[in-house]
Jmol script that loads the backbone (N, CA, C; Angstrom):
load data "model"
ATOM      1  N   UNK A   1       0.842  -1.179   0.000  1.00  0.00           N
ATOM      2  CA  UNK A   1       0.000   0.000   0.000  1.00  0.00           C
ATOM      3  C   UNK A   1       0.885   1.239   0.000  1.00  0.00           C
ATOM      4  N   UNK A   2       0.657   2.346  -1.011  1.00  0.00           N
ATOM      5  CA  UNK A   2       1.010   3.531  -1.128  1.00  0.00           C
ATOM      6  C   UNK A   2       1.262   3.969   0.138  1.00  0.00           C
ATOM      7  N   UNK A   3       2.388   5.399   0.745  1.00  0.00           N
ATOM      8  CA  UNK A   3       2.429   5.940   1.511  1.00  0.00           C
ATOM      9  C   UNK A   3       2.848   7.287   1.244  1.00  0.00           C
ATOM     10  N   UNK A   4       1.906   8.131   1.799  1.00  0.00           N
ATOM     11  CA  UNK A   4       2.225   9.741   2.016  1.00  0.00           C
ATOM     12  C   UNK A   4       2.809   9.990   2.845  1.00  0.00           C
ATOM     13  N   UNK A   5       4.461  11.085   2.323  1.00  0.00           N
ATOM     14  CA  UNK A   5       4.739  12.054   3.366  1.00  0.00           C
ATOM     15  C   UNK A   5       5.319  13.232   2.717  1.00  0.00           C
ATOM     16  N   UNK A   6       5.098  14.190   3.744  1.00  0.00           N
ATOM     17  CA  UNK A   6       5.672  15.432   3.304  1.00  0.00           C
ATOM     18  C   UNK A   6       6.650  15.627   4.148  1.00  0.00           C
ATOM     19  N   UNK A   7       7.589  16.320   3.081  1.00  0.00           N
ATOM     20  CA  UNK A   7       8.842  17.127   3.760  1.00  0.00           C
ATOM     21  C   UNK A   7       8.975  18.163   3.630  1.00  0.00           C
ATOM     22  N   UNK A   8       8.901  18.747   4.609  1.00  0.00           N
ATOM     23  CA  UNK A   8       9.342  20.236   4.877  1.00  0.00           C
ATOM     24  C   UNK A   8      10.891  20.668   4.021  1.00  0.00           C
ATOM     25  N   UNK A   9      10.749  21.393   3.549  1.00  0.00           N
ATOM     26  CA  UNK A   9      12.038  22.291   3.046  1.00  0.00           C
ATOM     27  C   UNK A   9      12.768  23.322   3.356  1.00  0.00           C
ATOM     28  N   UNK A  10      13.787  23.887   3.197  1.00  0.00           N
ATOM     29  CA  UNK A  10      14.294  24.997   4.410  1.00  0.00           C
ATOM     30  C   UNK A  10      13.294  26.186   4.237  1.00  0.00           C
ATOM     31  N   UNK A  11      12.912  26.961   5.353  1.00  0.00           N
ATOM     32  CA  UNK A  11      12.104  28.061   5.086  1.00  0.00           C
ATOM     33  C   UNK A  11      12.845  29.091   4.328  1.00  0.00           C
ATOM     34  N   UNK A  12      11.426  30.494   3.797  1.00  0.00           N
ATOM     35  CA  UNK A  12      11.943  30.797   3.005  1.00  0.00           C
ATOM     36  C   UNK A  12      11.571  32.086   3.591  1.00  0.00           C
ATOM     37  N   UNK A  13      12.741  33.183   3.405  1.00  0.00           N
ATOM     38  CA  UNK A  13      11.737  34.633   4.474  1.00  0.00           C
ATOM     39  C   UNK A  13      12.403  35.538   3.159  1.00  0.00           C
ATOM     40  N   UNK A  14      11.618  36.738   3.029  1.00  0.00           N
ATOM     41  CA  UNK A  14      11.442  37.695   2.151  1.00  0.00           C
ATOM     42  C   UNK A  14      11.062  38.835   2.841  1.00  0.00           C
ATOM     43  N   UNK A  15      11.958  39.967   2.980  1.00  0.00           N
ATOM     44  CA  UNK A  15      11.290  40.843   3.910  1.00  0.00           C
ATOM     45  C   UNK A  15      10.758  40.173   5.377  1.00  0.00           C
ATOM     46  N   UNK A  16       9.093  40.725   5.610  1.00  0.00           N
ATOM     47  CA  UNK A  16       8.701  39.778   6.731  1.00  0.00           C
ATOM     48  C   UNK A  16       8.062  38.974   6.377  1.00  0.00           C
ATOM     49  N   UNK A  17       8.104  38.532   5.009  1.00  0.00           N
ATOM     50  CA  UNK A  17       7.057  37.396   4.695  1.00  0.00           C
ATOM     51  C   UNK A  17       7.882  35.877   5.101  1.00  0.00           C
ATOM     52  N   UNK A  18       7.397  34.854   5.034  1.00  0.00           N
ATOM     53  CA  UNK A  18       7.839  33.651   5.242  1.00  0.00           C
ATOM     54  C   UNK A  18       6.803  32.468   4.556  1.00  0.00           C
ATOM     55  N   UNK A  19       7.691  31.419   3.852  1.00  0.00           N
ATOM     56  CA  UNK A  19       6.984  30.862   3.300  1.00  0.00           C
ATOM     57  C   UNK A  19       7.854  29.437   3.538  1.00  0.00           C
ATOM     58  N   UNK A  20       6.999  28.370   3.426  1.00  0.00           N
ATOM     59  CA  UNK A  20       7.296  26.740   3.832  1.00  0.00           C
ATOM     60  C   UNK A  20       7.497  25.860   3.292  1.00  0.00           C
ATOM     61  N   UNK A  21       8.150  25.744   2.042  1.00  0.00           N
ATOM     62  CA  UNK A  21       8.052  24.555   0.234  1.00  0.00           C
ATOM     63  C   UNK A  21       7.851  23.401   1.023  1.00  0.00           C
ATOM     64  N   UNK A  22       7.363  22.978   0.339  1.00  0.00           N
ATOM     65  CA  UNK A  22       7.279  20.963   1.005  1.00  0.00           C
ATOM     66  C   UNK A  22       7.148  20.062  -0.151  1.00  0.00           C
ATOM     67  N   UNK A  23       7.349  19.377  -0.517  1.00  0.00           N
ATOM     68  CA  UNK A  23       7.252  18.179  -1.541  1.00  0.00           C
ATOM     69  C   UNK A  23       6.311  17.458  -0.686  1.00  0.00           C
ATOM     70  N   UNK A  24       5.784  16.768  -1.916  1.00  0.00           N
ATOM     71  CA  UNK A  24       4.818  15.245  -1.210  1.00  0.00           C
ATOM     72  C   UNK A  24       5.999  13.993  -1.586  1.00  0.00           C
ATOM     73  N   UNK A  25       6.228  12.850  -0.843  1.00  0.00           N
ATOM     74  CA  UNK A  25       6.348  11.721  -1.117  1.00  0.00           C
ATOM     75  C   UNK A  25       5.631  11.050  -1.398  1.00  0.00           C
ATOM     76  N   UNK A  26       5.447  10.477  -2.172  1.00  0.00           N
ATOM     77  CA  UNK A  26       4.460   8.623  -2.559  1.00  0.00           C
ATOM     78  C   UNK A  26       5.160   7.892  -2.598  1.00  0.00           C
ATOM     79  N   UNK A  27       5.784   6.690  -1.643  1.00  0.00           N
ATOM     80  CA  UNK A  27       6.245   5.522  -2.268  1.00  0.00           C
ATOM     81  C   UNK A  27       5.742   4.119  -1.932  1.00  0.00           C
ATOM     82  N   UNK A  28       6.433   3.386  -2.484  1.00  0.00           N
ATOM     83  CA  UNK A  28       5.944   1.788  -2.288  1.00  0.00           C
ATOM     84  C   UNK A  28       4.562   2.166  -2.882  1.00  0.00           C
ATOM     85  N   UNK A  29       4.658   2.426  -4.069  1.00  0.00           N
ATOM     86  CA  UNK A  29       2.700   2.970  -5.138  1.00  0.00           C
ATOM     87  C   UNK A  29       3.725   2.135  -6.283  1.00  0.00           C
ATOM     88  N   UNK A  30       1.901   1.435  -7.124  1.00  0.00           N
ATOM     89  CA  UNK A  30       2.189   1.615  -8.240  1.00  0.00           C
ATOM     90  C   UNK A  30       2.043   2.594  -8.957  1.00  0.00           C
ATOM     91  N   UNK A  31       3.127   3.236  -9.542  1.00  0.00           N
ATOM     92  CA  UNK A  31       3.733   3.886 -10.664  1.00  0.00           C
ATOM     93  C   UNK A  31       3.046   4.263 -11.679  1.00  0.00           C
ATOM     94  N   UNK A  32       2.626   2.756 -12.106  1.00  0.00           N
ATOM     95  CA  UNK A  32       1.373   3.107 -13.582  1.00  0.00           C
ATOM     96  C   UNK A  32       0.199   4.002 -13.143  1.00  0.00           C
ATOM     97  N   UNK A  33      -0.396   4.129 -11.976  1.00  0.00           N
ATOM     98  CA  UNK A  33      -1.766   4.787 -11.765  1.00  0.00           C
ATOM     99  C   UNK A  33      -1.861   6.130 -12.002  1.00  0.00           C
ATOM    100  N   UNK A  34      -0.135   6.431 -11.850  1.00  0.00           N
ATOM    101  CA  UNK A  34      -0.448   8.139 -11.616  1.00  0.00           C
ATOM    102  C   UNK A  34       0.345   8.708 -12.894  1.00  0.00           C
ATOM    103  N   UNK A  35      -0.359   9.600 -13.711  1.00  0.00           N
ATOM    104  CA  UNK A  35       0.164  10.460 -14.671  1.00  0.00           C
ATOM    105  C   UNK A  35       0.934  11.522 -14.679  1.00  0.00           C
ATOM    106  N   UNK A  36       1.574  12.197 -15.415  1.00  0.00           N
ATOM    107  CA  UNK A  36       2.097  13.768 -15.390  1.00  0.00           C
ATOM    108  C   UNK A  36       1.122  14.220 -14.766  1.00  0.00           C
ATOM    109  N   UNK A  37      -0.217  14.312 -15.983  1.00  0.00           N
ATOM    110  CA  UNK A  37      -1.185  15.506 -15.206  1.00  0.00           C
ATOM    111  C   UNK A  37      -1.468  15.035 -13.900  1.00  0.00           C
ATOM    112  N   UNK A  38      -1.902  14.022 -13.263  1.00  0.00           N
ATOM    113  CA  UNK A  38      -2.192  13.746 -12.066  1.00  0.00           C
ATOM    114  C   UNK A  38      -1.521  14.744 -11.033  1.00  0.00           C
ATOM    115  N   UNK A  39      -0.159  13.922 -11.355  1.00  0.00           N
ATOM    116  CA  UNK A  39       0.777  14.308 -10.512  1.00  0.00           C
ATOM    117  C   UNK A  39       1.386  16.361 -10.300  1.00  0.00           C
ATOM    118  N   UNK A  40       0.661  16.442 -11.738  1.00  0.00           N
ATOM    119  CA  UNK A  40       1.007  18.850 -12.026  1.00  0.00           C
ATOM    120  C   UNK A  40      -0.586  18.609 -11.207  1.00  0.00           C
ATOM    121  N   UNK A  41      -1.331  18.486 -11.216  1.00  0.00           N
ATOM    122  CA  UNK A  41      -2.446  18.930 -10.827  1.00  0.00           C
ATOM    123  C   UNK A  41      -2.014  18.494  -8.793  1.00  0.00           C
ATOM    124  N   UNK A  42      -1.992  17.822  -8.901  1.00  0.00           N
ATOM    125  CA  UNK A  42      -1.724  17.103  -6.923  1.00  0.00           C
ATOM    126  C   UNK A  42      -0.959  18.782  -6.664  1.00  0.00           C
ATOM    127  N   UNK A  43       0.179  19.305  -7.475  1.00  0.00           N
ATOM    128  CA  UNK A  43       1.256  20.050  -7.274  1.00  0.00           C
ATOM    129  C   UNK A  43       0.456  21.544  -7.254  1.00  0.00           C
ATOM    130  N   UNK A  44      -0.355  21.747  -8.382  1.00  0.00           N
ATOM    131  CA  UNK A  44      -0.651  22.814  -8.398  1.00  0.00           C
ATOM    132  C   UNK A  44      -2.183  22.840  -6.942  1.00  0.00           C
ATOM    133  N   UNK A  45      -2.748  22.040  -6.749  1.00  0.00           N
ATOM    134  CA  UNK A  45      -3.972  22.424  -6.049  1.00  0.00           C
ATOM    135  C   UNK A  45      -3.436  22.126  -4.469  1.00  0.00           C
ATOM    136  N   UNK A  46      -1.766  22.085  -4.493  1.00  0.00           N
ATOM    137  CA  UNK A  46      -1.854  22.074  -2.544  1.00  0.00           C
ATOM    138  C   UNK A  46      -0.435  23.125  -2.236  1.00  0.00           C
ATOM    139  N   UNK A  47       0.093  23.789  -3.810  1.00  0.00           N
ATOM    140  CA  UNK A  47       1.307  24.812  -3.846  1.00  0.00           C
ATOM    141  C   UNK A  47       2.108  24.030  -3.361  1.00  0.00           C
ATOM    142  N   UNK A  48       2.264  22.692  -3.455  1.00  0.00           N
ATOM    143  CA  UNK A  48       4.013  21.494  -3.421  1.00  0.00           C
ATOM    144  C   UNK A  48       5.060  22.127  -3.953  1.00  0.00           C
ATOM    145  N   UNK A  49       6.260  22.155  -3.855  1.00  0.00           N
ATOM    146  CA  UNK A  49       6.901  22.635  -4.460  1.00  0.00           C
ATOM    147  C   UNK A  49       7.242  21.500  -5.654  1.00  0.00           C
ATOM    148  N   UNK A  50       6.460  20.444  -5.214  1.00  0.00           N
ATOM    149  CA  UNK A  50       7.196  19.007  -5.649  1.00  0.00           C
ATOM    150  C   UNK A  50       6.202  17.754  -5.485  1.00  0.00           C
ATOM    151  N   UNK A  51       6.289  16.881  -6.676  1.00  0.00           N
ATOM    152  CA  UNK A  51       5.870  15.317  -6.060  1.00  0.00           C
ATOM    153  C   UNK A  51       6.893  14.111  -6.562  1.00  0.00           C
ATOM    154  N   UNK A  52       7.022  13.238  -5.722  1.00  0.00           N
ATOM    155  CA  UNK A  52       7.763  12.093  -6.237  1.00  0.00           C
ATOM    156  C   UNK A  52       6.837  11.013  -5.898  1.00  0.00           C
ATOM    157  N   UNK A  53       7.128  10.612  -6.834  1.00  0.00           N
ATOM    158  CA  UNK A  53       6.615   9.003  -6.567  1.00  0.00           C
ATOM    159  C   UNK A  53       7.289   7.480  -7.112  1.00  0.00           C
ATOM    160  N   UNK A  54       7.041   6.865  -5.999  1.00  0.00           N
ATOM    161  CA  UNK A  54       8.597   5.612  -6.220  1.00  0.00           C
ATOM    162  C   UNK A  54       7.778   4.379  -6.109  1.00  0.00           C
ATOM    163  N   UNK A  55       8.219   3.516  -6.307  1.00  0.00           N
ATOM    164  CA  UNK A  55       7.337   2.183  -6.497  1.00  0.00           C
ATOM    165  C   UNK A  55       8.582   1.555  -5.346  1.00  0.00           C
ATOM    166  N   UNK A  56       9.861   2.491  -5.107  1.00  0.00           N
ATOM    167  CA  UNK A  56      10.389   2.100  -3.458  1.00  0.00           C
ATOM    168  C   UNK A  56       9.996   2.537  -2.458  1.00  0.00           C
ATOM    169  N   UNK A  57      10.867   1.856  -1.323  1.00  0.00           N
ATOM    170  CA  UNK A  57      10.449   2.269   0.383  1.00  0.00           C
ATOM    171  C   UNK A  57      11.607   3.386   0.092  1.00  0.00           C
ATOM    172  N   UNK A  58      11.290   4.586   0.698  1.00  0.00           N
ATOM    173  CA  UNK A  58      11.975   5.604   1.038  1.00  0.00           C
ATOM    174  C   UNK A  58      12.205   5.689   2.525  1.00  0.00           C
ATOM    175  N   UNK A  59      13.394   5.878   2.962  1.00  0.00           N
ATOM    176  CA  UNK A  59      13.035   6.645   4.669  1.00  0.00           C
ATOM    177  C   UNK A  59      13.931   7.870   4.178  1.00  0.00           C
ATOM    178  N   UNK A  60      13.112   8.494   5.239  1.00  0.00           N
ATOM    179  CA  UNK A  60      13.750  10.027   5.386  1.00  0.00           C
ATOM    180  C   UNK A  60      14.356  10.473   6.537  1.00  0.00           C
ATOM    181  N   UNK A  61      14.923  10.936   6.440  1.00  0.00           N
ATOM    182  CA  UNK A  61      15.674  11.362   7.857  1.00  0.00           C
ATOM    183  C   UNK A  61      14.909  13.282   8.141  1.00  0.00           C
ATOM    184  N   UNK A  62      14.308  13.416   8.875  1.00  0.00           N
ATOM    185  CA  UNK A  62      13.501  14.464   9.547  1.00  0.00           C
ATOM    186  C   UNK A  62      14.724  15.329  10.685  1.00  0.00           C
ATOM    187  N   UNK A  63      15.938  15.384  10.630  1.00  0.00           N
ATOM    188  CA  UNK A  63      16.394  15.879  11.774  1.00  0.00           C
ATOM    189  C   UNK A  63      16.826  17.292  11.234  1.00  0.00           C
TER     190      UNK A  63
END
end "model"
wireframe off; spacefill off
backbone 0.3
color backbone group
């Protein structure tokens, strides 16, 4: 079964604004289900900076 995670990316400050990029992870998915567009649309309707998706186990290191 597929798994979601997001990673935070280094913040981003502008003046006093501040902003948070994050990618989505998908892995351990099949591959075939999800398209380009799928995958620009996932990106554009949650402002990701990013999606990957792996048909591997990823770990991430969060520190």
């Amino acid at each position: 079964m597929a798994r979601i995670k997001v990673l935070e990316l280094p913040l981003q400050i502008v003046g006093e604004m501040t902003n948070t990029p994050f990618v989505f992870i998908i892995d351990q998915a099949d591959t075939e289900i999800f398209t380009a567009e799928h995958l620009t649309q996932l990106r554009e309707d949650t402002n990701a900076s990013g999606v990957l998706v792996t048909s591997e186990t990823l770990a991430i290191d969060y520190e």
